[in-house]
N, C-alpha and C positions, 0 to 999 in steps of 0.2 A: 920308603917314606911317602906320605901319601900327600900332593902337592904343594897342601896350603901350607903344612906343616914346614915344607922344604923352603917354602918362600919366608916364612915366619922365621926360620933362621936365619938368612939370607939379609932379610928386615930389623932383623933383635943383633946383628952383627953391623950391618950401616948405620944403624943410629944407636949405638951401645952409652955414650954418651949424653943423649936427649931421654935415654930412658931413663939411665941410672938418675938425671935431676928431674923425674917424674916429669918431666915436661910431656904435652898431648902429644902422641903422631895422629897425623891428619890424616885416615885414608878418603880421596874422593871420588866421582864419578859424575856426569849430569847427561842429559839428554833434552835436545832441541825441539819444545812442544809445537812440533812444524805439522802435527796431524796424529790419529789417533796412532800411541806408540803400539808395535809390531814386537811380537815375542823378543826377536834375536836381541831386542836393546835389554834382555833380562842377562842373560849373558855377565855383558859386564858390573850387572847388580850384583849377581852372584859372587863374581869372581873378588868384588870390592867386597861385598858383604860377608864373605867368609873368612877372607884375611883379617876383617879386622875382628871376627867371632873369636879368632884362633888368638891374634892376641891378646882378645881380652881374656880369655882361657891360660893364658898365661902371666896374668897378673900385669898387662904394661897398660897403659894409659893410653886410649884412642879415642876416635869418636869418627861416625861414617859418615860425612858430610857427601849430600845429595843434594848436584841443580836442576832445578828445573830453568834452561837457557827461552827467554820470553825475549830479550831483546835483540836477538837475530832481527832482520825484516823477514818480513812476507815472500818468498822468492816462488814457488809453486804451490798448488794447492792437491790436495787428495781431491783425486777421482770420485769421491760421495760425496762433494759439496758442490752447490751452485754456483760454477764461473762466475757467470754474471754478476750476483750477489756481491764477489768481493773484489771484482776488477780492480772497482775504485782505491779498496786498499792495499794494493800490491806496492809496497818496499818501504810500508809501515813496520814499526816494530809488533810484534807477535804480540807483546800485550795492551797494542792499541788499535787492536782490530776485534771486531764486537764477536761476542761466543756465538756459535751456530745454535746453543739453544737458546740464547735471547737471556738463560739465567744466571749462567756462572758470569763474574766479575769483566772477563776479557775472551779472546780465542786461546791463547795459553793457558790459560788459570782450568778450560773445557776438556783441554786433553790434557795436561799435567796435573790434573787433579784427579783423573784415572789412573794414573799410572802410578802417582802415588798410593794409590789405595791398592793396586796391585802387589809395588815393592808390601807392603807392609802387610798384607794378606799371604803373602809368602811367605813371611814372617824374620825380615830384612828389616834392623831396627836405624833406621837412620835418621840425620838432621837432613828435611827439606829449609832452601831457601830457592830464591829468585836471582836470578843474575841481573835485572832491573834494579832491584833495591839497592844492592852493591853500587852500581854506577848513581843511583840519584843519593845514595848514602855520602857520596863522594871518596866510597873507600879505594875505587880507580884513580883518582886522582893523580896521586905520586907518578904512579906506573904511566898515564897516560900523557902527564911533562916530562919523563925520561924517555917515553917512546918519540915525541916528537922533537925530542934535543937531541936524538942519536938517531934521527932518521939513514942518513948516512950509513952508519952499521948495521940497520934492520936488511935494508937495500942490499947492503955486502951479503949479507945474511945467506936472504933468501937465493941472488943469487950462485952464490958459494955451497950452499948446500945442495937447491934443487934445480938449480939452473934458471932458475924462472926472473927473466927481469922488470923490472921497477922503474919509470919513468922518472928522470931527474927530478921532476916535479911535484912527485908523488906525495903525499905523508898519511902515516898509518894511521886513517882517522875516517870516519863515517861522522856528522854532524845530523842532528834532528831539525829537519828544514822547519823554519818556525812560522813558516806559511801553510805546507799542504802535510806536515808531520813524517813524512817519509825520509827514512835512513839509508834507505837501499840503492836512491837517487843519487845523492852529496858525493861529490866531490870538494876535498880539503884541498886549498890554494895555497894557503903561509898560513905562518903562526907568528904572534908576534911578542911570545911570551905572557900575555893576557887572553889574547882572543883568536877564533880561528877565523882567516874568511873560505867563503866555502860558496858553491853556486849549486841548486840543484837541478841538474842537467834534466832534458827531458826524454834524452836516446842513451843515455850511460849505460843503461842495462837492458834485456830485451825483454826481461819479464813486469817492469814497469815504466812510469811514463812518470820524470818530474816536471815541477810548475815552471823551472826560468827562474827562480828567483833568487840573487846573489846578496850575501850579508854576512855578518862577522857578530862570532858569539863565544861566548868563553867554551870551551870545550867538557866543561868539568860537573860535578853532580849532576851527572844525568842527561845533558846535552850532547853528547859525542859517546860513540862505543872505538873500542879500538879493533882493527880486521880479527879475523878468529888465531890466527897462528898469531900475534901478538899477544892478543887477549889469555891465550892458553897461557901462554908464560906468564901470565899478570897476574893470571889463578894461581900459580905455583906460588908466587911472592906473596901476595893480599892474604890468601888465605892458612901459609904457612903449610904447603903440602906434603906429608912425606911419602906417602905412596899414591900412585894413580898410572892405570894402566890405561893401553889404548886399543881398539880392536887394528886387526894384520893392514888393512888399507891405509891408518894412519902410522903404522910403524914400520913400514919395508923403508931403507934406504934412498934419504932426500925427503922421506915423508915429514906432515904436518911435523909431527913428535921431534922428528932431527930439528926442525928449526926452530921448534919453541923451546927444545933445552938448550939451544945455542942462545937464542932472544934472552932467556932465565939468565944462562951465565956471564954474558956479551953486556949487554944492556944491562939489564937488572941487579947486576952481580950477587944471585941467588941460586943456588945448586938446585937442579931438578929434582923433583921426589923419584922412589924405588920405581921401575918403569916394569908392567908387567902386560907384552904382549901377549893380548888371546887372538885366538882365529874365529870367525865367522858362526852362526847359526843359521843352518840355512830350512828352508821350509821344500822338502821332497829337491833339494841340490840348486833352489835358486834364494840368491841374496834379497832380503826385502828392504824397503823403504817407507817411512813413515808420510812421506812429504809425497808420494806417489800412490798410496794406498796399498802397496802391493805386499802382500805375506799377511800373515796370522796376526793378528792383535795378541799384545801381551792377556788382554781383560778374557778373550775367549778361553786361550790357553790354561788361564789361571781357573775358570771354570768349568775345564774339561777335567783336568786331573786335581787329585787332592794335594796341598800344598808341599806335602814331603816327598809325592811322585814328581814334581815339579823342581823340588828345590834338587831331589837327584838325579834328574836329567840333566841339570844347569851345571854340576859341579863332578859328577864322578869320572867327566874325562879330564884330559888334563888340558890347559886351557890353551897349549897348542893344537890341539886336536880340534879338529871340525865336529860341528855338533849337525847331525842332518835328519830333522824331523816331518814326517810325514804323518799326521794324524789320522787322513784316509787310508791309509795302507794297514801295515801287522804292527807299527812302532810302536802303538802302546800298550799290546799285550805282550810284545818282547822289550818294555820297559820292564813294567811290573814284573817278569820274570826273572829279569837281569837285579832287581830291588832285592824281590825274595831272594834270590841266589847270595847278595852279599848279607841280606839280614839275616840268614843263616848262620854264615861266618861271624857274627859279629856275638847272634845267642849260644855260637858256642866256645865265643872266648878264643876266637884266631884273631889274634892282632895282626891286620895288614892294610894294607891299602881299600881292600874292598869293605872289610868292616868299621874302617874308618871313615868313609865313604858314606856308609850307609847313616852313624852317629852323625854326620856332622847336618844328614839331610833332613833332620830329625831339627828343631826351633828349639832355641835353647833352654824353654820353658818346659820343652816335653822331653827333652835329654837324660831328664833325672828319673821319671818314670817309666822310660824304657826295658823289656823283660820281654821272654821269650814267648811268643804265643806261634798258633798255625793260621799262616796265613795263605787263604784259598786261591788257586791259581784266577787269575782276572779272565782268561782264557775259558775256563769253567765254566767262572758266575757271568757271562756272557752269555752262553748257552743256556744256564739255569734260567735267566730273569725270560728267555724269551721262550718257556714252556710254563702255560700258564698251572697248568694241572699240578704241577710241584709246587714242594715249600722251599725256597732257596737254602733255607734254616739246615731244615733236616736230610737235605741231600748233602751240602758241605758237613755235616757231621757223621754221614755215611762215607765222606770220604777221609774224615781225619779220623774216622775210625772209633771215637767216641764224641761224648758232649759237649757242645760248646762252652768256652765262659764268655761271661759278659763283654768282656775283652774283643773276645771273638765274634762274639754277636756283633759285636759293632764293629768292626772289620768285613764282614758280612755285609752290613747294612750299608757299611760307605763305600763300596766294593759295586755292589747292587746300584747304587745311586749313580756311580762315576761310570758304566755298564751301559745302564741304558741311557744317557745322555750322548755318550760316543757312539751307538747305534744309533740315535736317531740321527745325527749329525753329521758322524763323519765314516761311520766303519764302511766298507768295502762290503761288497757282496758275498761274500767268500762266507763272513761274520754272521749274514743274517737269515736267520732258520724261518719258514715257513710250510710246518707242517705240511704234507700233503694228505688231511683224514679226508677227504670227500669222496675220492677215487685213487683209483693205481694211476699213476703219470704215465703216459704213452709208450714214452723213450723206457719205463722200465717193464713193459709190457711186451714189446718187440727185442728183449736183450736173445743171445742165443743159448743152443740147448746147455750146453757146457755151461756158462754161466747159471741158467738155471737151476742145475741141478746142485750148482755149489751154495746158493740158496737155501734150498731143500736141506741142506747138508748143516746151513747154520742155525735153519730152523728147529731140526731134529735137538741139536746143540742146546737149543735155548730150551725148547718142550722138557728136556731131561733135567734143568736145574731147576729146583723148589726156589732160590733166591738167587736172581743175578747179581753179582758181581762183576764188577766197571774192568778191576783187573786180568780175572780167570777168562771171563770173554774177552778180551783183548792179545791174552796172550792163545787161546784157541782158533780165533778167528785166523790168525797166523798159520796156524798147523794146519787148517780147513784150508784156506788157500794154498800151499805146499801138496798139500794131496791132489787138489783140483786139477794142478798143472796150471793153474792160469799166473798171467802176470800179475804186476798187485793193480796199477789201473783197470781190469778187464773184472777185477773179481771186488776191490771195493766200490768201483763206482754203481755198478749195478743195485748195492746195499744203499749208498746215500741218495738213488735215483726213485730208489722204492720210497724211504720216506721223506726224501727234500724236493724229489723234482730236479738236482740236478748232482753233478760228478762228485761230490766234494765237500767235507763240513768237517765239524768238531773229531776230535778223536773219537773213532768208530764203538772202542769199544766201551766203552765210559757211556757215549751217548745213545746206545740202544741200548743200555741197562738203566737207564733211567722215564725211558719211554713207556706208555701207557701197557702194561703187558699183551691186552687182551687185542690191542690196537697192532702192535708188536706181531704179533703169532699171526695174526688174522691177514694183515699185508704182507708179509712172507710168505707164507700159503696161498696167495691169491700169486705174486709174482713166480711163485718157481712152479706151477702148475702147468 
């Protein structure tokens, strides 16, 4: 059974009762607009966004609540923006520090407003909100006088769970200093069941500097956040959670996730929603960070592949499993590959894992229209787009062997599109063909006799057929080499040295049957001479 599906049981069995009185499950998700977001935060969209696809495919009541978190403070800045520029505001909250394009509303609103357009270009249908508005709506409230009435039990809490201790003095409370605006500075002194007092220190933290200035202010609509492992359980309560999972760093034991379902049931006395650990996405095996600059942006990503190659990247492993994308290397032609392989399965009616996999990667608008068509290897139309002599059109329908449909043509075209953009951008050298018509390359000019004459040998081969064929040359060029004696690097490289300039390219036999003929015959003969 193919994951979601397993979770979707799992889900429709813990809350069989909230379903049967039609009541909503809340699945949710958010992500801290601390810098432009980084693919892997797509990850847990997916993983949120397909659960709740499936139960709405099963007739229950949900809805996919997305935060954008703005009221974090300022704590580091990505590496593409001007230190200087926001020194001043470091341990301001995120939506009170000005957008680096001067136009969106705040610095949150500049990159959470990307990434919203990303979720929803993927085609991930959810509620955005802000985690600001919450707290100035004063829908924190409740949670935020239970958390500072049971200070005492957070404290147990935390250290009972992860070992980490809490100063007598402590309380789970960040105030909005109402002199220099910054969150990240306060320190909460007492409460006094009205008001907090609070001092905003000016060495509390090392990534910013407060003003000194001590005062007492109600904590409530918007003046106070409460710490994040607090605040997560407050999410559970406020907004009625019933599923939300957590990426592997917040879930191994003692992590955030232990102590905010302890906080949820201790405090709050609210049951945590369904917990659904995934593991990491990592870009060529390293973890990224938004608030560091480091790893892929969701927005590139989403521009590199079309949105159903994206959406089954995110979803067809299982989401213990490590997702490890390198867009420079061979990953996204042994994406697409791995895509066809299961849309195979799916047009021809093997119900499994893989062709459920592939339906689900499919937006649930284009699920209904779904039908089997030939879909050309990306592998291929990589090569095709970078010989300009060809028609992309009528080469892939020399290889499916008749006409395209319209279907196909456009599969073609967005194939073609998605092709040469990863060339320009990120393929590997390996990917990128550059005729050699001017002359014979050196390295294929000094190959030896042996080699040359197996050359000769593929020439003769090619001179005898009226029409090549990608296949029958492919499976000869094999019998040519067995005859030669040579190994297969001594007897292919010499072939892609003649027309690349270097060891190594596309399947051999496919791509000299699509070369210029006359171009073909003429450098063959010029090499094994």
């Amino acid at each position: 059974m193919f994951w979601a599906d397993a979770l979707a049981d799992k889900i429709g069995k813990a809350y069989a009762k909230k379903i049967a009185s039609k009541d909503v499950l809340v699945v949710r998700d958010e992500k801290t607009a601390s810098g432009r977001v980084h693919v892997g935060s797509l990850r847990g969209v997916a993983v949120h966004g397909v659960i709740a696809e499936v139960l709405k495919e099963r007739r229950i009541a949900q809805k996919f609540l997305y935060e954008i978190n703005d009221f974090d403070p300022m704590d580091g800045l990505p590496v593409y923006l001007d230190a200087n520029k926001y020194q001043s505001y470091m341990g301001m909250p995120l939506c009170a520090v000005p957008s680096p394009d001067g136009k969106a509303e705040n610095y949150a609103e500049y990159f959470g407003q990307e990434f919203e357009s990303v979720i929803t270009d993927v085609g991930f249908t959810a509620e955005f909100y802000r985690s600001s508005a919450l707290y100035r709506e004063g829908k924190y409230n409740d949670t935020i006088r239970l958390a500072l009435e049971h200070t005492d039990t957070i404290r147990e809490i935390y250290k009972r769970v992860s070992g980490s201790i809490r100063e007598s003095n402590w309380l789970p409370l960040s105030v909005v200093c109402e002199v220099c605006g910054k969150i990240g500075t306060t320190k909460a002194i007492s409460f006094d069941g009205k008001e907090v007092e609070y001092i905003c220190e000016p060495s509390l933290v090392t990534w910013a500097k407060g003003c000194g200035h001590k005062g007492k202010i109600s904590p409530f609509n918007g003046n106070a956040k409460l710490p994040w492992k607090v605040e997560w359980a407050a999410k559970f309560v406020v907004l009625d959670v019933s599923v939300e999972g957590a990426g592997k760093d917040h879930s191994t034991k003692g992590g955030a996730r232990e102590i905010a379902d302890a906080i949820s049931r201790e405090v709050f006395k609210h049951e945590p929603p369904f917990d659904i650990p995934y593991e990491f996405f990592n870009i060529a095996g390293k973890k990224m960070s938004s608030s560091k600059g480091m790893g892929v942006s969701s927005r590139e990503i989403a521009d590199l592949l079309p949105k159903e190659l994206l959406r089954f990247l995110l979803i067809h492993k299982l989401p213990n499993q490590v997702i490890d994308f390198a867009p420079n290397g061979d990953t996204i032609p042994v994406l697409y590959d791995t895509y066809d392989r299961f849309a195979e399965k799916y047009y021809t009616d093997v119900q499994d894992d893989q062709s459920r996999a592939f339906y689900l990667s499919n937006t649930e608008d284009e699920r209904k229209d779904i039908h089997a068509h030939y879909l050309p290897r990306f592998s291929s139309i990589a090569t095709l787009v970078q010989m300009p002599h060809l028609d992309v059109f009528k080469e892939v329908a020399k290889l499916k062997g008749s006409e395209l449909t319209d279907e196909e043509m456009e599969e073609v075209r967005t194939r073609a599109m998605y092709a040469k953009k990863w060339l320009d951008e990120y393929a590997p050298e390996d990917f990128k063909l550059e005729l050699q018509t001017e002359s014979v390359p050196e390295q294929a000019r000094a190959i030896a006799a042996l080699q040359k004459k197996a050359v000769a040998s593929v020439l003769a081969y090619i001179q005898s057929q009226e029409i090549l064929d990608g296949q029958a040359l492919h499976t000869n060029l094999h019998e040519i080499r067995k005859a030669s004696g040579l190994e297969p690097k001594d007897f292919f490289g010499p072939l892609y040295l003649s027309i690349l300039g270097k060891e190594s390219g596309p399947k051999l036999g496919w791509f000299l049957s699509v070369l210029d003929r006359d171009f073909l015959e003429k450098r063959l003969a010029e090499v094994s001479e």
